[in-house]
C-alpha positions in Angstrom: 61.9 6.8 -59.7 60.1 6.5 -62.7 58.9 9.8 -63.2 62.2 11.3 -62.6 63.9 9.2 -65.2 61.2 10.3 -67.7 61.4 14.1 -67.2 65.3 13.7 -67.2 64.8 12.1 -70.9 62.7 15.1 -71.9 65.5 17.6 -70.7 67.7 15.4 -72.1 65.9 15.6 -76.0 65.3 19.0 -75.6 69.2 19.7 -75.1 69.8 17.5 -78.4 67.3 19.0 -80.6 69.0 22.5 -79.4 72.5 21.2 -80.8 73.8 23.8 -84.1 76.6 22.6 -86.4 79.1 22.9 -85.5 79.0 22.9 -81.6 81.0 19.1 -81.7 81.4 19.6 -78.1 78.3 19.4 -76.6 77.2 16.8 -79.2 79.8 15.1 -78.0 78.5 15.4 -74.6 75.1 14.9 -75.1 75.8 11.8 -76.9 78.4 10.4 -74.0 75.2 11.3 -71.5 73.1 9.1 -74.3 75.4 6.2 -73.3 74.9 6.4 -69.6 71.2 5.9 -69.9 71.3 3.5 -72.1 74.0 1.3 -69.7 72.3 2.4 -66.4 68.5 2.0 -67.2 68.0 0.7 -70.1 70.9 -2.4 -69.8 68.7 -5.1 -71.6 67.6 -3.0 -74.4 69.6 -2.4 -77.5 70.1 1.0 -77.5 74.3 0.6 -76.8 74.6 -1.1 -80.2 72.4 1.4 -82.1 74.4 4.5 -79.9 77.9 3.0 -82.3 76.9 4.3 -85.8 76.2 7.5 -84.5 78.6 9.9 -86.0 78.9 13.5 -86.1 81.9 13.4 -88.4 82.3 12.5 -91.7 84.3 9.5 -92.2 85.1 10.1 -96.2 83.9 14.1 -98.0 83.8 11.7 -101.0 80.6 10.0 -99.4 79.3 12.8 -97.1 80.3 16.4 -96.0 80.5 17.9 -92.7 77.2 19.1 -92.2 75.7 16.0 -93.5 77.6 13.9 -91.2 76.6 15.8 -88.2 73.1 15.8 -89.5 73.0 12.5 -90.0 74.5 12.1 -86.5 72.3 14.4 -84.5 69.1 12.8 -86.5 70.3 9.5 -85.6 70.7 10.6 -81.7 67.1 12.2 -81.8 65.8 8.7 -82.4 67.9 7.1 -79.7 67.1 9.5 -77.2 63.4 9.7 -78.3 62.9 5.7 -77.8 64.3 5.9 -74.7 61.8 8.6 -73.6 58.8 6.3 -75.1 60.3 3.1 -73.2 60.1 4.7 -70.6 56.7 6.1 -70.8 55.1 3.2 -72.1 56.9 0.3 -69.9 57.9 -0.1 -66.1 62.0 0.6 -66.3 63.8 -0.9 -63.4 66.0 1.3 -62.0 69.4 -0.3 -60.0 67.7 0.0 -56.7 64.2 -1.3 -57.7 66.3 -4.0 -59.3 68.6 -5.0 -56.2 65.4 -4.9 -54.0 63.3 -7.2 -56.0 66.3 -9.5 -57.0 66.5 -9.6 -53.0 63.0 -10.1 -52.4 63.2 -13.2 -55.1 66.2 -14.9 -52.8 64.3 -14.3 -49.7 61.5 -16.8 -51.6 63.5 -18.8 -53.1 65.3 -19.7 -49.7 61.6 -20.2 -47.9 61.1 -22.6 -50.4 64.0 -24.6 -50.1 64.1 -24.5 -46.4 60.3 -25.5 -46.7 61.3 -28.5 -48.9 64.7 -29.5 -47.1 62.3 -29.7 -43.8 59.5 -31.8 -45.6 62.4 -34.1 -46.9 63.8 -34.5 -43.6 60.3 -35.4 -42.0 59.9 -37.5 -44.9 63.1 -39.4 -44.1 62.8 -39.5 -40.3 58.9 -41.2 -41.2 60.5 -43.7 -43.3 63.4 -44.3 -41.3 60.9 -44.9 -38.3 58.5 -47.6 -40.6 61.7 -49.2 -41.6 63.1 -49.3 -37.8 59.3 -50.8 -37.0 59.4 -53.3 -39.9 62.7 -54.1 -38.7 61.5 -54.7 -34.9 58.3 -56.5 -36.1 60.3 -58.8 -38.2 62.8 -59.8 -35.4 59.8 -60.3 -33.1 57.9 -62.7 -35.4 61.5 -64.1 -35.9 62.0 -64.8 -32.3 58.5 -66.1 -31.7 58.9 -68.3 -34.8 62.1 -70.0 -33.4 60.5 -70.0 -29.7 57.4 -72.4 -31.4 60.0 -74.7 -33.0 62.1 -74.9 -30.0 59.5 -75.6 -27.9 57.9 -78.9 -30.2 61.3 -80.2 -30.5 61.9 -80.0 -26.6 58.4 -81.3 -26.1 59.1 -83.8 -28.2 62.4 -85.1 -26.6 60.5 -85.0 -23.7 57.7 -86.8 -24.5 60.3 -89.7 -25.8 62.2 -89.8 -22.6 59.1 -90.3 -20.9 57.7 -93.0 -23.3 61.2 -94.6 -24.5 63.7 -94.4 -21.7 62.6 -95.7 -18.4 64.4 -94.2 -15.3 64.0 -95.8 -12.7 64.0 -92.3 -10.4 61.8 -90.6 -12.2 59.2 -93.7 -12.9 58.7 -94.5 -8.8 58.6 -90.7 -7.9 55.1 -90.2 -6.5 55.1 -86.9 -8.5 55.8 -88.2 -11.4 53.5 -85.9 -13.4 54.2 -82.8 -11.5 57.9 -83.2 -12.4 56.9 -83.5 -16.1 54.7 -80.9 -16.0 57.2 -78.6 -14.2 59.8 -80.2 -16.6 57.5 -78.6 -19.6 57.2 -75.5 -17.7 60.9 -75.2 -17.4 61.4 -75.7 -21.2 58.6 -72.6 -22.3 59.9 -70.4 -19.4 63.5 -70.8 -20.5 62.6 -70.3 -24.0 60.6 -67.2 -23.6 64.1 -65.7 -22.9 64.4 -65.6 -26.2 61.2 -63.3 -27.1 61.5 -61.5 -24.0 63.7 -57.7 -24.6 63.8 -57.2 -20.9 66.7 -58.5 -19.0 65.0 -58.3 -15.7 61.8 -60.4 -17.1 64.0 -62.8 -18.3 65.9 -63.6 -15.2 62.7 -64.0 -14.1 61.0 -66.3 -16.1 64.3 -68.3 -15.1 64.3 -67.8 -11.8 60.4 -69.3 -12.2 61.5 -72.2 -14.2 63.9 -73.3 -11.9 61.5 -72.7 -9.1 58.9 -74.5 -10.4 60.8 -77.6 -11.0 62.2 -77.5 -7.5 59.3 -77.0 -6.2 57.9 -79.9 -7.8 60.6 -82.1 -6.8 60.1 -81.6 -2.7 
């Protein structure tokens, strides 16, 4: 945890600020132990890049000697290491499994919500796909009901001439006269209503009615 990190940065400084020229070994050590802290906990900081121009070594005795390099070095290291203890101090580090659990916890939400919207889009569609499916219905009803109306004028109509026009000679000395016309009219809206009617059954009904009625009419 946190805590532990912190007191193994103290150990850690303490070790460094031990190191005497010309112990290259453990400065060497302490500086490779550097780098693992910096990669594992401290991975978005920038203390890899600053950990490349330590040197305990000097590159050129015309520039620096030995014991200035490795001053310079170990000086440089200090500050790295010290940082890294006041990071840690002063701001909440992440470690790996603190990282993996909250990375986890972050998918678990981020799943909800897109389960949580793909179900609200698919209610969504099914609601639209139902008020389409009912405008659709509605339309073909008032469709069906319009041609029904305009069916049954023109039919009425050709009826009404046959009975004013064409003289049958039948049909004008039956002594139900009327009733057949009537049953006649009734034969034309019952045999049309099979066009608004969905049912099957109701329809061959209302045929079965029609026919009825005008056979009826006609004994």
């Amino acid at each position: 945890n946190r805590n532990e990190l912190i007191n193994l940065l103290q150990k850690h400084l303490i070790e460094i600020k031990a190191l005497h020229y010309p112990d290259y070994a453990s400065a060497d050590v302490l500086y490779h132990r550097t780098k693992m802290f910096a990669s594992k906990y401290f991975s978005d900081r920038l203390y890899g890049i600053d950990l490349v121009t330590v040197n305990f070594h000097s590159i050129s005795t015309l520039l620096h000697s030995d014991r200035q390099a490795w001053d310079n070095g170990l000086n440089k290291l200090i500050g790295i290491a010290q940082a890294m203890l006041d990071d840690a101090t002063l701001t909440q580090v992440e470690l790996p499994i603190t990282k993996i659990i909250d990375d986890t916890s972050k998918i678990a939400q981020l799943t909800d919500q897109f389960n949580q919207l793909k179900s609200k889009f698919e209610n969504n569609l099914y609601e639209e796909k139902n008020k389409y499916a009912q405008l659709l219905s509605k339309h073909k009803t008032f469709k069906k009901w319009v041609t029904f109306i305009i069916l049954l004028i023109v039919f009425t109509t050709i009826l009404w001439l046959f009975n004013n026009f064409l003289k049958w000679s039948w049909l004008s000395t039956h002594p139900k006269k009327i009733a057949l016309y009537i049953s006649f009219q009734m034969l034309i809206i019952f045999s049309l209503l099979t066009l608004v009617t969905p049912n099957k059954i109701i329809k061959l009904i209302d045929i079965v009615i029609a026919i009825g009625i005008v056979i009826l009419s006609i004994i």
